[in-house]
C-alpha positions as CSV (number, residue, x, y, z in Angstrom):
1,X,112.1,187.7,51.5
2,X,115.9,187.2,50.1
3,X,116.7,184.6,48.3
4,X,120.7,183.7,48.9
5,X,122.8,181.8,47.0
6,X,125.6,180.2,49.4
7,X,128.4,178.7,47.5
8,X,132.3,177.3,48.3
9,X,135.7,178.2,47.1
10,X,137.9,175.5,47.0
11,X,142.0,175.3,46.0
12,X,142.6,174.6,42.4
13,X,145.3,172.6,40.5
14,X,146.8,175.4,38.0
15,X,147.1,173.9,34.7
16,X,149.3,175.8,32.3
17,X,149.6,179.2,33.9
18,X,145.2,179.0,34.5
19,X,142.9,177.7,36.4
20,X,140.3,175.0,33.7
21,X,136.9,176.2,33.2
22,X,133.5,174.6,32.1
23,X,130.5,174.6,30.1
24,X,128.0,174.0,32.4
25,X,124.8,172.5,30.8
26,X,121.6,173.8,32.8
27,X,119.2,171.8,31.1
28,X,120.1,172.8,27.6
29,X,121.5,176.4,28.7
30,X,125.1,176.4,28.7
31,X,127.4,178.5,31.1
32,X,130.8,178.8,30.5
33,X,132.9,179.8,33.3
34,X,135.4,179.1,36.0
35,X,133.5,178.9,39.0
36,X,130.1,176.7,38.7
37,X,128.3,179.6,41.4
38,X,129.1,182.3,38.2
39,X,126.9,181.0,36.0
40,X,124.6,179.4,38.7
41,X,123.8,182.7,39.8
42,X,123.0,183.9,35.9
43,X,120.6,180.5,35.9
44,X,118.7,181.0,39.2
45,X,119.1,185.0,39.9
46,X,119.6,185.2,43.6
47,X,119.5,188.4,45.5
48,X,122.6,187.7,47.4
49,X,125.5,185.6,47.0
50,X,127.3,184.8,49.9
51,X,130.9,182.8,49.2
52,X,132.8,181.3,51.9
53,X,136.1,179.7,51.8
54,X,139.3,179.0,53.8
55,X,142.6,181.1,54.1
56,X,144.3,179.1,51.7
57,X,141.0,178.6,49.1
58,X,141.8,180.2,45.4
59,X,140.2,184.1,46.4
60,X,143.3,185.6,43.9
61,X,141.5,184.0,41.2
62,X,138.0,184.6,42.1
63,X,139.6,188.4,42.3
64,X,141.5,188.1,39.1
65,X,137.9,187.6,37.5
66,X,136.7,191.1,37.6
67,X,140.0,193.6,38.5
68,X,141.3,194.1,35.1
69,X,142.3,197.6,35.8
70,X,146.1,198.6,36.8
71,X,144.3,200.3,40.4
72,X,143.8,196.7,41.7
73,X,147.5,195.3,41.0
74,X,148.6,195.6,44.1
75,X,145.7,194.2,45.6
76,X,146.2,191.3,43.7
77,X,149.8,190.9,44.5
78,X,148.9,191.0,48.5
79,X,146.2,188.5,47.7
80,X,148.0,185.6,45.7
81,X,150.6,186.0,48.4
82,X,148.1,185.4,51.0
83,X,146.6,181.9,49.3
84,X,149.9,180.7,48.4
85,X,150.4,181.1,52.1
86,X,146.9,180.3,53.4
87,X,146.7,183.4,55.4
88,X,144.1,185.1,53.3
89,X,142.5,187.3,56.1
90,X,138.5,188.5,56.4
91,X,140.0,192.5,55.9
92,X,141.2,191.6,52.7
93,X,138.1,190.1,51.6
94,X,135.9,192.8,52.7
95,X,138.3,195.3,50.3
96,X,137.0,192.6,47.3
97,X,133.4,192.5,47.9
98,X,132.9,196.4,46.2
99,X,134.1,195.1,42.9
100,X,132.5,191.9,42.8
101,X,129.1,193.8,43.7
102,X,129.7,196.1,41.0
103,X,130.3,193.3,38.8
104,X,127.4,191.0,39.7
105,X,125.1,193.3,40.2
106,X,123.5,191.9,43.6
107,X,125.2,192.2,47.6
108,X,128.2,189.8,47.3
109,X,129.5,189.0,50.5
110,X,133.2,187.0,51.2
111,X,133.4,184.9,54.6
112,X,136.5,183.1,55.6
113,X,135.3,179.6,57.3
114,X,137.8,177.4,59.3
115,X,138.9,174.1,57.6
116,X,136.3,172.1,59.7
117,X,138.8,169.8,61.5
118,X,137.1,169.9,65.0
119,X,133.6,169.9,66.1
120,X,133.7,173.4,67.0
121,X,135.1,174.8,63.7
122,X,132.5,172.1,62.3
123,X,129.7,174.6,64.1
124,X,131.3,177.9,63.7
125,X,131.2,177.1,59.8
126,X,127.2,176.5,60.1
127,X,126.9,179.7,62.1
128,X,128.8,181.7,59.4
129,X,126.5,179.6,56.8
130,X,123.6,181.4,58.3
131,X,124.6,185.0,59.0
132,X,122.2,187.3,57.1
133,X,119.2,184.1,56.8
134,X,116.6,185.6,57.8
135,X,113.5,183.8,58.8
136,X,111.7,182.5,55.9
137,X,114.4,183.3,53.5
138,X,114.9,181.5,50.0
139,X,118.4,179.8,49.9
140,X,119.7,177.6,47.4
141,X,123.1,175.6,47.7
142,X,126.1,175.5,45.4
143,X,127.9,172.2,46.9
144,X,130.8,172.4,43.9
145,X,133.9,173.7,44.9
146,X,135.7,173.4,48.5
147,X,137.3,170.8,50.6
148,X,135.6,167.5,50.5
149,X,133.9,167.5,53.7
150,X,132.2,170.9,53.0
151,X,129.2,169.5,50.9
152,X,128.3,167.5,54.1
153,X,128.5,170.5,56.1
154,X,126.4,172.3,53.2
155,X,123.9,169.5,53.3
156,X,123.6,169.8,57.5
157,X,123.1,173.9,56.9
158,X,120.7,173.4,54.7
159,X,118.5,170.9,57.5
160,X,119.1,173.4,60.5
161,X,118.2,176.8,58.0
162,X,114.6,174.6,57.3
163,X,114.0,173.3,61.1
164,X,115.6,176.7,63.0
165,X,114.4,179.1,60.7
166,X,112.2,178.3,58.7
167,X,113.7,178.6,55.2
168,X,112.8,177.0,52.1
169,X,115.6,175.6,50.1
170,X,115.5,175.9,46.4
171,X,117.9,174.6,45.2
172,X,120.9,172.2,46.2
173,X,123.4,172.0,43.0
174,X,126.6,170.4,42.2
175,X,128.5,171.0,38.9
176,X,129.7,167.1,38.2
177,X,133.4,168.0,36.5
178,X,134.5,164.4,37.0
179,X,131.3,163.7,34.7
180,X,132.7,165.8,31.7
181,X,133.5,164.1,28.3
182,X,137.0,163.5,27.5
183,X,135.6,163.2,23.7
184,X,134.9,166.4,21.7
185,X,135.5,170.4,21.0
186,X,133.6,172.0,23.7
187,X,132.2,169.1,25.8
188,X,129.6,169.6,28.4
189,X,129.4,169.0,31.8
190,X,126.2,167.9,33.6
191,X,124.9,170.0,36.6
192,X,123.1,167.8,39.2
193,X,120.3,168.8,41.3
194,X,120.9,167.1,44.9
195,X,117.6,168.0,46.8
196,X,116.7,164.7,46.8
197,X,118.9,164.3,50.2
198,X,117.2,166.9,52.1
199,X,113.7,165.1,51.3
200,X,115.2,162.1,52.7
201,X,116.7,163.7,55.7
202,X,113.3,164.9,55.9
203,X,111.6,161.6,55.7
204,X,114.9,160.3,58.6
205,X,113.6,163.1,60.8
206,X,109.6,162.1,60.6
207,X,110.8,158.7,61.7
208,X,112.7,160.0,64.7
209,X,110.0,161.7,65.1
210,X,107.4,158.7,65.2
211,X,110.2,156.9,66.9
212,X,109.6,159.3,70.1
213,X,106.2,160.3,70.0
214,X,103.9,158.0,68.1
215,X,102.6,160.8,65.8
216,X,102.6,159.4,62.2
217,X,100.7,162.3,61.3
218,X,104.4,164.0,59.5
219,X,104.5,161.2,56.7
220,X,101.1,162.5,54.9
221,X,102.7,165.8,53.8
222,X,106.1,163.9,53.1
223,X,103.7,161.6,50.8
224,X,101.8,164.5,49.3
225,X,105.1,166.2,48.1
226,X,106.4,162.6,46.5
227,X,102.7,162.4,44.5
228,X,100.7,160.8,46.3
229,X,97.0,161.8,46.0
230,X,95.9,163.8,49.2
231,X,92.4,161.7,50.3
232,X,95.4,158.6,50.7
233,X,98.0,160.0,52.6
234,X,95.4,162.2,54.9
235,X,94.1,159.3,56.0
236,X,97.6,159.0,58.3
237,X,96.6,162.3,59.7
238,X,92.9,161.3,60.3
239,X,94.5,158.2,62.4
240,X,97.2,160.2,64.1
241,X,93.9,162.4,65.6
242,X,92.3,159.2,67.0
243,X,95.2,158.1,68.5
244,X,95.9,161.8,70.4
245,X,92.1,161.8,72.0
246,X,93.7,157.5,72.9
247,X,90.5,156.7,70.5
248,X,92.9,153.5,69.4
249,X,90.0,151.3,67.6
250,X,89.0,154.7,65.6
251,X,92.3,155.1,64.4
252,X,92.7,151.7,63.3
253,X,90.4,151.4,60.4
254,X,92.4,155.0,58.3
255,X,95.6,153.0,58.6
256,X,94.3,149.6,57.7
257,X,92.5,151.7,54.3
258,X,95.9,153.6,54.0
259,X,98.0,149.9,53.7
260,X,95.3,148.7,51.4
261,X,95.7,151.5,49.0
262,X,99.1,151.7,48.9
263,X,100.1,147.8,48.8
264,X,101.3,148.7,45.1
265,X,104.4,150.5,47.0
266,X,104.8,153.9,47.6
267,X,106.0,156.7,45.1
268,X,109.3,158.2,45.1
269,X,111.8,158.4,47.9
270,X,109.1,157.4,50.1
271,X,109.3,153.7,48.6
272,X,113.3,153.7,50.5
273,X,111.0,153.6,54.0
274,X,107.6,152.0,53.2
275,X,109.1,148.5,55.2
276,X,109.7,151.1,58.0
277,X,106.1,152.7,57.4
278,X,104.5,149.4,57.3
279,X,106.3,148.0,60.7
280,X,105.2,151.1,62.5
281,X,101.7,150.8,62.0
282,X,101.5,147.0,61.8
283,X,99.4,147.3,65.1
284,X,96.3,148.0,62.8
285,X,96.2,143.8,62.4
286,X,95.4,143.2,65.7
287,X,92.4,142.3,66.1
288,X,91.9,142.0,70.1
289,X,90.9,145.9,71.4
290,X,92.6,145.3,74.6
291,X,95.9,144.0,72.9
292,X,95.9,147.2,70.9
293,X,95.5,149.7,73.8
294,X,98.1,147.6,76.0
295,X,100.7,147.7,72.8
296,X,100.2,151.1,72.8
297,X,100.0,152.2,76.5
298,X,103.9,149.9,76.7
299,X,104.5,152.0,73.9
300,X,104.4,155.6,75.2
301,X,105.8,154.2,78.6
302,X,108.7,153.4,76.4
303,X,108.8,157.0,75.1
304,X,108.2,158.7,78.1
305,X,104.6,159.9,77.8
306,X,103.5,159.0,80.6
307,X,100.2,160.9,80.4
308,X,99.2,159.0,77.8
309,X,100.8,155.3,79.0
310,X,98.8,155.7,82.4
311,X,95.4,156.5,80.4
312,X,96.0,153.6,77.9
313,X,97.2,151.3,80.1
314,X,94.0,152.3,82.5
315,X,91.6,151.9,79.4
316,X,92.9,148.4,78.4
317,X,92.6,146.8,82.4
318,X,88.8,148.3,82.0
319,X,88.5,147.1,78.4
320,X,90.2,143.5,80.1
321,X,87.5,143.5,83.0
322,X,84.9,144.2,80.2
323,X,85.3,141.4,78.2
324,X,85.7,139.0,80.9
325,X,82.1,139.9,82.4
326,X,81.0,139.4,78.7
327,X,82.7,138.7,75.8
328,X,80.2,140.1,73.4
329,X,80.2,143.7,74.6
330,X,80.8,146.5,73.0
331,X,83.8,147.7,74.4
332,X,83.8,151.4,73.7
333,X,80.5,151.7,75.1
334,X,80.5,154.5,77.7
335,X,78.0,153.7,80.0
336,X,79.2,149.9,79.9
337,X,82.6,151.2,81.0
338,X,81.4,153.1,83.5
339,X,79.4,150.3,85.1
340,X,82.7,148.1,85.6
341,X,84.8,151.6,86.9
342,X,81.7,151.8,89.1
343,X,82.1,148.2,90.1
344,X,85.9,147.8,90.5
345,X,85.4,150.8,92.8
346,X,82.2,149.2,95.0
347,X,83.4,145.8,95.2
348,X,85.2,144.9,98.0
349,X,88.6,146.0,98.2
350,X,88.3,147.9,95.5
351,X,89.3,146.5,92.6
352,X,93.0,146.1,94.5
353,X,95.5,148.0,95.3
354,X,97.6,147.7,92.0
355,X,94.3,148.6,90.3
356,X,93.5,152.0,92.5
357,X,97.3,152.8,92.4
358,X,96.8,152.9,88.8
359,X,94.1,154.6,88.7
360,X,94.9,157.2,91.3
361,X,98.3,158.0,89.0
362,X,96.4,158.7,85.5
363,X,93.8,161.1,87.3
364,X,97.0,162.8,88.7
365,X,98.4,163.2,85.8
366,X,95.4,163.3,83.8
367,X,93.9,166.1,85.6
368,X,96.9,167.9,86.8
369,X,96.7,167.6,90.2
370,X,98.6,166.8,93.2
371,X,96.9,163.2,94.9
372,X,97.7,163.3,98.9
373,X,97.9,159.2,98.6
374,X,101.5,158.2,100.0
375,X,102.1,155.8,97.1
376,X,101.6,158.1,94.3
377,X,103.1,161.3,95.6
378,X,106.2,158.2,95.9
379,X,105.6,157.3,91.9
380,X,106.0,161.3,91.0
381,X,109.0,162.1,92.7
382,X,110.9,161.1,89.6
383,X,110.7,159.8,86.0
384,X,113.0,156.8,87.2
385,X,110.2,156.0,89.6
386,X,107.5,156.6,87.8
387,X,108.9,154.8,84.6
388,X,109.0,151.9,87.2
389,X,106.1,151.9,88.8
390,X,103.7,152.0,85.9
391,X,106.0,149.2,84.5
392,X,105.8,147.0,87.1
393,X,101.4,147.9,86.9
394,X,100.9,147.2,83.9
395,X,103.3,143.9,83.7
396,X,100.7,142.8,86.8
397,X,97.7,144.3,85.6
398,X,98.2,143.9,82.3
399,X,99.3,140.6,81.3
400,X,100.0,139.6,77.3
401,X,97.1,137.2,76.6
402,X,93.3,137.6,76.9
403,X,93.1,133.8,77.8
């Protein structure tokens, strides 16, 4: 496992004949240097440092850094040329990463990146970002130096090195120069520690997530790492199991304990989406079981799980049918569902036509198999059609009020 340091090299003001440097303050130990990745990668001691920049980013100076000797002059020469110019080509960078390594002490590697301006350069800069990741790789981020726009592109590498392959970012750091003193001999300047956006990118993607597929089981870990204690935020994973076996009264009573013991708020970056959190599972106060299992049957229809609409929606006309023959019932008894199946099915007509259409498409789907009825073979020629079809079903089937 290789844990990489990826940094940016940026154009630089000269100031009197030299570029400024910095004391940066890492938590009390002080680096004084140039370029914030120098003394970052003294701090955090990667195995690799990979620098990328464009052809007109300050590479001379980088250079300048460690080829004191007469026998790199001319190289020198050809390179200031080549930023003045911004034509600084990948050869020439290649002929520098010996002497940095030798330097450094670790692989050093030098990647020229376009300047970003289109949507493919914008990608081509992620793919270079990545070269040499392996899968399950350490990687922390030096967001410092470069053109403005880079630290977003650093922030969006960082996100697809986590979701693609699997790499744990340790780091994401920016060396705040603008937050220097003007006051005093050797004034400090502060060194921030931006991971914070990649836990809330994190927390964006479980919504999306929840958005498409109604599993809420992705916030308890996102919970767990802001501090809250594991027996609260497992109880969103104990209700996102209920609700994949469609067990939708089970599930309720984890989610009403988990808004109970978290009405004090929520810890952390999490307490930016507890109103999201909260409107997401605010299906837990409804009291009526059929009301629940239609909400949620409309709701997968909506996401396109359609396995799981047509057994919901099927569960809430029996739950309906149920409660009308008796109120009082327990309605996830088995054996008292299975009487009214049995009786929807016997009595005459059975049950209706909307009602065996229904039923006919969630044992299709259900079980996997192809039913020879003209009407449902119809409903899964498409998802347009079948979007419709249980729509239109469960708008006469399943009508908003128990009343």
């Amino acid at each position: 496992m290789t844990h990489t340091l990826i940094s940016f090299l940026g154009k630089s003001q000269k100031k009197d004949g030299r570029y400024s440097t910095a004391n940066y303050d890492f938590d009390g130990h002080i680096e004084t240097t140039q370029f914030f990745s120098l003394g970052l990668k003294s701090v955090i001691k990667p195995d690799r440092l990979l620098i990328l920049g464009t052809s007109g980013s300050m590479w001379d100076v980088l250079f300048e850094n460690f080829a004191e000797a007469d026998e790199y002059e001319e190289q020198k020469l050809l390179l200031i040329d080549a930023a003045d110019n911004d034509r600084v080509t990948q050869a020439q960078l290649l002929a520098c990463e010996p002497l940095l390594k030798q330097c450094l002490g670790i692989d050093c590697q030098l990647n020229l990146i376009p300047y970003g301006d289109t949507p493919q350069a914008q990608v081509e800069i992620l793919q270079t970002m990545s070269s040499g990741i392996a899968k399950g790789d350490q990687v922390s981020l030096d967001l410092t130096h470069g053109l403005r726009h880079l630290p977003m592109l650093g922030l969006l590498s960082a996100m697809y090195l986590q979701t693609a392959k699997k790499v744990e970012i340790k780091g994401i750091y920016y060396g705040a120069l603008e937050r220097t003193p003007k006051d005093g001999v050797n004034p400090l300047t502060p060194v921030m520690r931006l991971d914070g956006l990649l836990k809330i990118a994190d927390w964006i993607t479980a919504l999306h997530g929840f958005d498409k597929t109604g599993d809420i089981a992705p916030f308890s870990d996102l919970l767990q790492k802001e501090g809250l204690p594991e027996d609260t935020a497992g109880l969103l994973k104990t209700a996102a199991f209920y609700e994949s076996v469609l067990n939708v009264t089970n599930a309720r009573k984890p989610l009403r304990d988990f808004a109970k013991q978290t009405e004090e708020g929520l810890p952390g970056i999490a307490s930016l989406f507890q109103d999201s959190l909260n409107e997401r599972i605010s299906w837990v106060d409804q009291d009526n079981i059929y009301l629940r299992q239609r909400e949620k049957a409309q709701f997968y229809l909506q996401q396109g799980d359609y396995v799981r609409a047509a057994a919901l929606g099927y569960e809430a006309l029996i739950t309906k049918h149920l409660k009308k023959q008796n109120p009082r019932a327990d309605a996830e008894s088995y054996a008292l569902r299975d009487e009214i199946k049995q009786h929807l099915k016997d009595q005459a007509g059975g049950g209706g036509p909307d009602y065996k259409l229904l039923r006919n498409i969630r044992n299709s789907l259900a079980h996997a198999n192809r039913d020879n009825t003209k009407e449902v073979q119809q409903a899964l020629s498409s998802e347009e059609r079948l979007k419709q079809k249980l729509s239109d079903l469960f708008t006469k089937l399943l009508p908003a009020t128990t009343e």
